[in-house]
C-alpha positions, 0 to 999 in steps of 0.5 A: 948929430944927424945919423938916424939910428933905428934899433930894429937893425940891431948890429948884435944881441943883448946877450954876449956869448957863451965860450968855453964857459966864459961869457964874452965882453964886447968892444965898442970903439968910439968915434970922435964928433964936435959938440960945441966946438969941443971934440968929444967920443960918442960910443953910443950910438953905434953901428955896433950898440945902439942901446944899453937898457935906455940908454941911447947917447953916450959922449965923453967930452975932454979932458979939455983945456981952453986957451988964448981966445977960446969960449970952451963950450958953446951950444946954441938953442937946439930942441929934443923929445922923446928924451931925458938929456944927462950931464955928469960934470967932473971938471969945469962949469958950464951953464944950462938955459932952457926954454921953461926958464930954467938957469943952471951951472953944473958944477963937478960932481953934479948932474943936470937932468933935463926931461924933454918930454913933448918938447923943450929946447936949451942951451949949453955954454962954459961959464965966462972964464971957465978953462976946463971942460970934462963931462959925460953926456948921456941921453936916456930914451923914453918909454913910449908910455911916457914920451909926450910927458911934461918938459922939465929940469932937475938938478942934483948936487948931492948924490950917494958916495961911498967907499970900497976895495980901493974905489971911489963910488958915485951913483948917478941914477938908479939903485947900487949895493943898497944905495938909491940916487934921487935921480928921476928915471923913467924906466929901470936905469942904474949909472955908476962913476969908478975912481981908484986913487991907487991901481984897484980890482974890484968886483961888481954884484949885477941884476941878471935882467939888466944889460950894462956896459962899462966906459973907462974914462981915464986910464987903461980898464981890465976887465977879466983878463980883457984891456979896454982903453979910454973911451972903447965901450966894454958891452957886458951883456945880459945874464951876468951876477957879477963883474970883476974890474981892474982899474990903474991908479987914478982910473976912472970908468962909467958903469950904466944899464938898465932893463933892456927898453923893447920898443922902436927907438929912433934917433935923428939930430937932437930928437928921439921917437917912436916913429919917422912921423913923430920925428919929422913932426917935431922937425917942422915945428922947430924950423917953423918956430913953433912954440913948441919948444919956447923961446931962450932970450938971454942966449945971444947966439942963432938957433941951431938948424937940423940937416934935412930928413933922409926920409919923406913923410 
């Protein structure tokens, strides 16, 4: 990634309008990137949504499928602060190292959470034999209190499911219709997968404090009256006690939110600041080598190299 991004130039509000007493939805198209050699859809961020509470990044990765000489996913060292990175597998395995030694295959329907904190570096690669790849990759940024806090890693295999109007219910992170995932979070956060194994409407109670936003993953999303395709980002907004979804059979969506984070978030390449000189301080210290960010051994690639700052400091 190599767009700075700055929330002061917030292209709408977090509040969605009010028309004819109906409270409107926004649509946020995707645009298509390269992670790894995998073509993904980044819906966050956007010149149309920067955030949804601290959520920063959203990538929907495949559905893939790898043949012939085809590694799948490959991404070499890179570095990150200021930021928690949030892997949702769902199908495939790929394999996390990073540079507090932590070794780690996410498998479907796990979650890795990584804390980059004052600074860490990993890497992201398909297991060997691996033909699949399907995940969403999030980035949650954090608050400036805590953006210097210690690196780590924490894995989830098990997280809170239940059943209900025809859906298939995951909580990720946060608290949902009296369910709580384990997931370290930062700051008020909820993330929430939607399956339906037949063509399913249900309704969703919300915090009115919170902004959310829905991505259909596969399948066709309606919501209220309103169709949303794969991957275009519905914006809820703030202000809202509930939400109806209508999903096709065999649909899957992604609910996140959040408290809304009131604070200069700014997004350069892999890493998340408060500040230009917080950013460019971090840069100079990855392509110096500090160790800063460690060292990844067993990884038999380069580092990956960030463009030049668009900026001086």
């Amino acid at each position: 990634m190599s767009t700075l991004v700055d929330d002061r130039d917030l292209a709408s509000s977090r509040d969605c309008p009010v028309v004819e007493g109906k409270r409107q939805v926004q649509h946020v198209a995707p645009r298509t990137a390269d992670v790894g050699g995998i073509p993904v859809n980044r819906v966050l961020p956007s010149r149309h949504r920067r955030l949804v509470g601290a959520w920063c990044f959203l990538d929907h990765a495949g559905p893939a499928v790898f043949k012939g000489e085809a590694r799948g996913l490959r991404v070499g060292p890179h570095p990150h602060i200021g930021l928690q990175t949030f892997t949702w597998m769902i199908a495939g395995e790929v394999l996390h190292r990073d540079s507090l030694g932590n070794e780690q295959v996410i498998r479907p329907g796990q979650v890795n959470l990584m804390t980059a904190g004052r600074g860490i570096s990993h890497t992201e690669e398909s297991v060997p034999g691996e033909t699949r790849l399907h995940a969403a990759q999030l980035w949650i940024a954090l608050p400036e209190a805590d953006r210097r806090t210690d690196p780590r890693f924490d894995h989830y295999p098990k997280l809170p499911r239940w059943d209900e109007q025809g859906v298939a219910f995951t909580l990720l992170t946060g608290e949902f219709a009296g369910h709580r995932a384990p997931t370290l979070a930062f700051s008020p956060l909820v993330g929430l997968e939607l399956v339906a194994r037949e063509a399913s409407t249900v309704e969703l109670s919300l915090r009115e404090d919170f902004e959310y936003g829905v991505l259909p993953l596969e399948g066709e999303l309606d919501i209220e009256g309103e169709t949303f395709p794969p991957n275009e980002l519905a914006y809820l907004g703030r202000g809202r006690e509930r939400v109806t979804l209508g999903l096709t059979e065999d649909g899957r969506a992604l609910l996140v939110g959040g408290e809304p984070l009131d604070e200069e978030i700014l997004i350069w390449w892999n890493l998340v600041g408060h500040s230009k000189a917080e950013i460019a301080e971090a840069q100079r210290d990855w392509e110096a080598g500090s160790e800063r960010f460690g060292r990844i051994p067993r990884y038999d690639g380069e580092r990956l190299m960030p463009p030049p700052l668009p900026w001086q400091v």
